[in-house]
C-alpha positions as CSV (number, residue, x, y, z in Angstrom):
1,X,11.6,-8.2,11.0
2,X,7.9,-7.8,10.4
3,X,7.0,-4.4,10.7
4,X,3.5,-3.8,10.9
5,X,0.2,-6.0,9.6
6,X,-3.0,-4.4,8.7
7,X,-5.6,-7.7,8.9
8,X,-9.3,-6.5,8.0
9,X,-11.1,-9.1,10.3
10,X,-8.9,-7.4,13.1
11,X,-8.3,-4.3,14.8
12,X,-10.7,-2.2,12.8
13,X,-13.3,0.2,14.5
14,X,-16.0,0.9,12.5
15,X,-18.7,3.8,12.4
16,X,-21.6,3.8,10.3
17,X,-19.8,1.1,7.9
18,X,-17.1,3.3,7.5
19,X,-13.6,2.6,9.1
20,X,-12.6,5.0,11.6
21,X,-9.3,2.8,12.9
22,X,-6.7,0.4,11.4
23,X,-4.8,-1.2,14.2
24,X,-1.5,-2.4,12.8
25,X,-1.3,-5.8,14.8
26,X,2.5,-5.6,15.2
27,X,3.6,-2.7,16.4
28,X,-0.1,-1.2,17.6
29,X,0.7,1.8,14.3
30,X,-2.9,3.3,14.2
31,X,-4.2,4.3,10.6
32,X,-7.2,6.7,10.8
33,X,-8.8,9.0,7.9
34,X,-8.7,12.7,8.2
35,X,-12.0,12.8,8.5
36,X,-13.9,9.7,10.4
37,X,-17.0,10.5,8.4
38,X,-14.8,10.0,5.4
39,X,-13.4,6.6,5.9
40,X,-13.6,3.9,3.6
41,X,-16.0,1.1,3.9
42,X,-15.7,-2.1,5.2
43,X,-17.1,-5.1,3.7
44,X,-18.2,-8.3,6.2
45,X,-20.4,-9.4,3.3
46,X,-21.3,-9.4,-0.3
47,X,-19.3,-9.7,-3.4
48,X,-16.6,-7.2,-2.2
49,X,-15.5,-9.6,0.4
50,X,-11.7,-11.3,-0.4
51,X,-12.1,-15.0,-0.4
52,X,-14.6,-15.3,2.4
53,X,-13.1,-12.7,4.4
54,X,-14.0,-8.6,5.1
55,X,-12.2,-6.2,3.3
56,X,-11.7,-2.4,2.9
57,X,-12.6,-0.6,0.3
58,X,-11.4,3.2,-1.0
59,X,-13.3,4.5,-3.3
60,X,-12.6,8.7,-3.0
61,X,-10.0,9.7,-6.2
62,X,-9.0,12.7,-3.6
63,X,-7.4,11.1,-0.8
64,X,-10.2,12.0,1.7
65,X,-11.0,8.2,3.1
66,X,-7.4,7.8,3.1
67,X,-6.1,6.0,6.3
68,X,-2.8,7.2,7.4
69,X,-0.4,5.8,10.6
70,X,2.1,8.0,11.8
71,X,5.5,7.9,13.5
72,X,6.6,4.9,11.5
73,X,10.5,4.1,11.3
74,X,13.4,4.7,8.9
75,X,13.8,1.9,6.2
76,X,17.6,2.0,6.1
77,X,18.5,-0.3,2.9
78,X,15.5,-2.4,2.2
79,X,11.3,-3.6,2.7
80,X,9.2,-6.1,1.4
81,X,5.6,-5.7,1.0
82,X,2.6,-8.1,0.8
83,X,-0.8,-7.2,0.0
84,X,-4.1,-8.6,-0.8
85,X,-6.2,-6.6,-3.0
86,X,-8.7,-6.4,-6.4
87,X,-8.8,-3.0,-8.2
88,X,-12.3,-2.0,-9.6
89,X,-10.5,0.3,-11.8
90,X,-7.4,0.2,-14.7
91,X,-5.7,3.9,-13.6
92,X,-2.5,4.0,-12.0
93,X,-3.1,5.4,-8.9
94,X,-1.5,4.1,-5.5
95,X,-2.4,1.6,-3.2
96,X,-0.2,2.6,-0.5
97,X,3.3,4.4,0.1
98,X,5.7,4.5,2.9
99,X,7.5,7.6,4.0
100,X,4.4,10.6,3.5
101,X,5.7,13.6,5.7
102,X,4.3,17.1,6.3
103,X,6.3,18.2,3.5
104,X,4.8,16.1,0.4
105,X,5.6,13.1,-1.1
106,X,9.3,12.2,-0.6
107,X,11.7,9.8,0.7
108,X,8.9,7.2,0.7
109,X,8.2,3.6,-1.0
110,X,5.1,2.5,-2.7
111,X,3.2,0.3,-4.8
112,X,0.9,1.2,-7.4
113,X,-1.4,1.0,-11.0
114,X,-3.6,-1.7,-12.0
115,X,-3.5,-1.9,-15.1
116,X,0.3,-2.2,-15.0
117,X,1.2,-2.3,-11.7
118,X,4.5,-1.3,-10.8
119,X,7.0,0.1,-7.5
120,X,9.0,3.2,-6.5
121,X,10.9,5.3,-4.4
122,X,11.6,8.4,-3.7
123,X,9.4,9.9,-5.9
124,X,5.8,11.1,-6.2
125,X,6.0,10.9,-10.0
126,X,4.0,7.8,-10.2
127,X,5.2,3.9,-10.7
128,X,9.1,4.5,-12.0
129,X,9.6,0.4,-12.1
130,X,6.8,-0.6,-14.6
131,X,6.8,-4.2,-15.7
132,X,5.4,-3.7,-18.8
133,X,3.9,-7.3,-19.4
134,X,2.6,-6.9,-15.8
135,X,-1.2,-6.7,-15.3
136,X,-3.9,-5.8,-15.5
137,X,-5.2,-7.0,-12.2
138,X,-8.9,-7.9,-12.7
139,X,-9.5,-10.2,-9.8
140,X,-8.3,-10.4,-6.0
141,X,-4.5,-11.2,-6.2
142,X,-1.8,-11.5,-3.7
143,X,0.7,-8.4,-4.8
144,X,4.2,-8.8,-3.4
145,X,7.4,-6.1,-4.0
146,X,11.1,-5.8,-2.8
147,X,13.4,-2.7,-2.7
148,X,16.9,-3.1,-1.6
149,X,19.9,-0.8,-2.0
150,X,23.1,-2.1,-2.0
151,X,26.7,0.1,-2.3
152,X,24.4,2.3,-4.7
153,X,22.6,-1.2,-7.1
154,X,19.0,-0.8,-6.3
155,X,17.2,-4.0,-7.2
156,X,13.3,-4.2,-7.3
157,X,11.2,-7.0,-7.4
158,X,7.4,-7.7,-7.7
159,X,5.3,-11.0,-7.6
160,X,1.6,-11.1,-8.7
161,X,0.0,-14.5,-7.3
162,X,3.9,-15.6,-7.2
163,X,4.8,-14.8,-10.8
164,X,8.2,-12.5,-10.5
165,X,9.1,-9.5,-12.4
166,X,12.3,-7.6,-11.4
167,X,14.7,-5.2,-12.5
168,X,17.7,-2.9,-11.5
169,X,18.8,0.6,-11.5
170,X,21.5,2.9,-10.4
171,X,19.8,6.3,-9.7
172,X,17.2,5.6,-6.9
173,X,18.6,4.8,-3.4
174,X,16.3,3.9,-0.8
175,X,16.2,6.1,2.3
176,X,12.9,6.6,4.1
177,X,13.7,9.2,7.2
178,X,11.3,7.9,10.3
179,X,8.5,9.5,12.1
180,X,7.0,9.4,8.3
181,X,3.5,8.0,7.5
182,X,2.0,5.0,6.0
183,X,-0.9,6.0,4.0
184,X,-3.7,3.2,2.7
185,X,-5.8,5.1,0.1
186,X,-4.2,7.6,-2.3
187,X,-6.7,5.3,-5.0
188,X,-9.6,5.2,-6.7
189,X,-12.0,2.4,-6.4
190,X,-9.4,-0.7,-4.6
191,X,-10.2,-3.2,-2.2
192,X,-7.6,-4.4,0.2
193,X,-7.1,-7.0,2.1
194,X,-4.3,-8.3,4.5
195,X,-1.4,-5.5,4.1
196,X,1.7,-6.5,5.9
197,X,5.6,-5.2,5.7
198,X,8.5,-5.9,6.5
C-alpha cells in the first residue's frame, strides 16, 4: 500500500520562499524544518523547476533546512521508493532516509550519492549497495529503489529513468521500528520533486 506522497505543487506552506510544511498527501504525515526560517526553497519558476513543475530545493550541507515527518510506521519486510530529483552536486550525501529516531541513525532505509547513487539499511555509514556503473546523475531523473527481506536474503534494487541495477546480500535485514521519522534533506545542493513510498 502507498504510504505517503510528498507532491511539490501540493500541500506545501511557504514563508518567505522558504518551505515551512510538507503535507504527505496520503496519510496527512507533516514534514517541517527545525527551524521554519531555515527551510529549503521552493521553486514555482526558473531553471530549478522539474519539467514545468515547482520543486524543492536543499541546499544546507548541515541538515538545518532538513524537513522531517514524524510518527511514521514499522517497515516489516519490505518498501519501494520513487523520487524525482537533479543533484547540483557529485558527493554522496542522502536524499532521504526512513527510520531517523531520537537516538541517531538506525534501523532506517535510504537512498543516496550522485555521483554513484546507491541504497541501504540499517546503517548510517553511507550507500552500502553501490552500483558501481551507476551515475552520475547530472539532469532531473526519476530514481526508483526496492528493499525486501526474505527468510534472512535481502535483495535491493534500483532503477534510474527505468534502467535496473540490483544485487543481494545476507547481512542486512530490514527492520524499521515505527514512530521513526522521514527526513528530506540530509544533502547538499538537491532538488526534489514528487517523493512517494510505499
Amino acid at each position: 500500500a502507498l504510504e505517503f506522497w510528498y507532491r511539490p505543487e501540493a500541500g506545501v506552506t511557504i514563508s518567505s520562499g522558504k518551505v515551512t510544511n510538507w503535507t504527505d498527501q496520503i496519510k496527512a504525515y507533516n514534514a517541517t524544518p527545525q527551524t521554519p526560517a531555515n527551510g529549503p526553497a521552493y521553486n514555482a519558476t526558473g531553471s530549478n523547476m522539474v519539467n514545468f513543475n515547482p520543486s524543492i530545493t536543499f541546499t544546507n550541507a548541515t541538515r538545518q533546512d532538513a524537513l522531517q515527518a514524524s510518527g511514521l510506521p514499522a517497515i516489516p519486510t519490505g518498501v519501494s521508493s520513487f523520487t524525482i530529483l537533479k543533484p547540483t552536486d557529485a558527493s554522496s550525501r542522502w536524499f532521504f532516509h526512513w527510520g531517523v529516531s531520537g537516538a541517531g541513525y538506525y534501523k532506517n532505509y535510504g537512498v543516496c550519492g550522485a555521483n554513484s547513487p546507491g541504497v541501504w539499511t540499517n546503517s548510517h555509514g553511507g550507500c552500502v549497495n553501490n552500483p558501481t556503473t551507476f551515475g552520475p546523475i547530472t539532469t532531473p531523473s526519476f530514481v526508483s529503489s526496492r528493499w525486501s527481506s526474505t527468510a534472512g536474503v535481502n535483495q535491493w534494487q534500483m532503477r534510474l529513468n527505468g534502467q535496473l541495477h540490483s544485487g543481494t546480500t545476507s547481512s542486512t535485514n530490514l527492520n524499521v521500528p515505527s514512530n521513526t521519522t522521514l527526513e528530506f534533506g540530509d544533502v547538499n545542493n538537491r532538488t526534489a520533486g514528487n517523493e512517494y513510498v510505499g
